[in-house]
C-alpha positions in Angstrom: 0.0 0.0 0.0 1.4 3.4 -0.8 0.7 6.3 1.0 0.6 9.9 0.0 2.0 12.8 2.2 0.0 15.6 1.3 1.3 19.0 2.5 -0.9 21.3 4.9 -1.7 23.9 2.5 -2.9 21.2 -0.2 -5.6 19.7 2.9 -6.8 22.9 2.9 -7.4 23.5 -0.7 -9.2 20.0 -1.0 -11.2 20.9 2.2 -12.5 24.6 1.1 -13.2 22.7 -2.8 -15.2 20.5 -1.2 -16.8 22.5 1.0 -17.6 25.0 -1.7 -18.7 22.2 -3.7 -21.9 21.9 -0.7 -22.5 25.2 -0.4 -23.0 24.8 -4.6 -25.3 22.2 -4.3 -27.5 23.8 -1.5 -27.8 26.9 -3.4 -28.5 24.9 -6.4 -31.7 22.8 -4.2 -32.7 26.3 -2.8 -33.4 28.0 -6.3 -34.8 25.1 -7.7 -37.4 25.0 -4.5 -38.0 29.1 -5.0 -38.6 28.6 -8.9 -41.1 25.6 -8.2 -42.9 27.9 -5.5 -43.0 30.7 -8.0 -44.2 28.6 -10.4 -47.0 27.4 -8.3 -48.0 31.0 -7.0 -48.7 32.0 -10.5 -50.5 28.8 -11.2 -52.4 30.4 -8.3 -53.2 33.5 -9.3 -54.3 32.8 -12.8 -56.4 30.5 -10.9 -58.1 33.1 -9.1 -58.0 35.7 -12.5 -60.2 33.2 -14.3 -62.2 31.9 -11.3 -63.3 36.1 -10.8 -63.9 36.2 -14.5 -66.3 33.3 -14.6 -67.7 35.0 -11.3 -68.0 38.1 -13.3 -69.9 36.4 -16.7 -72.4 34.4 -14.3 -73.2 37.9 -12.2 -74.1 38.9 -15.6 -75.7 36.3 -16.7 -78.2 36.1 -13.7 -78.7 40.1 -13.7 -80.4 39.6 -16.8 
């Protein structure tokens, strides 16, 4: 078995990459997440827009 000796400042570089590499991936999860909710909030509200326009046509529709 061979072993490496790795010098201090080279353990550090490998641990901020890979730490780095996390904070990447977390971001990454938390903008997927935000775009998902985003896209369900306007789901939401055209929702609504149509559900006040039908509201709206049937008002109309009984007024007469």
């Amino acid at each position: 078995m061979r072993w490496f000796y790795i010098s201090s400042p080279m353990i550090l570089t490998i641990f901020v990459y890979y730490c780095v590499q996390g904070n990447l991936i977390c971001a990454s999860e938390s903008l997927a997440k935000q775009r998902y909710s985003l896209v369900l909030t306007k789901i939401e509200l055209e929702r609504e827009k149509l559900e006040m326009k039908i509201d709206y046509i049937l008002q109309s529709q009984v007024s007469l």
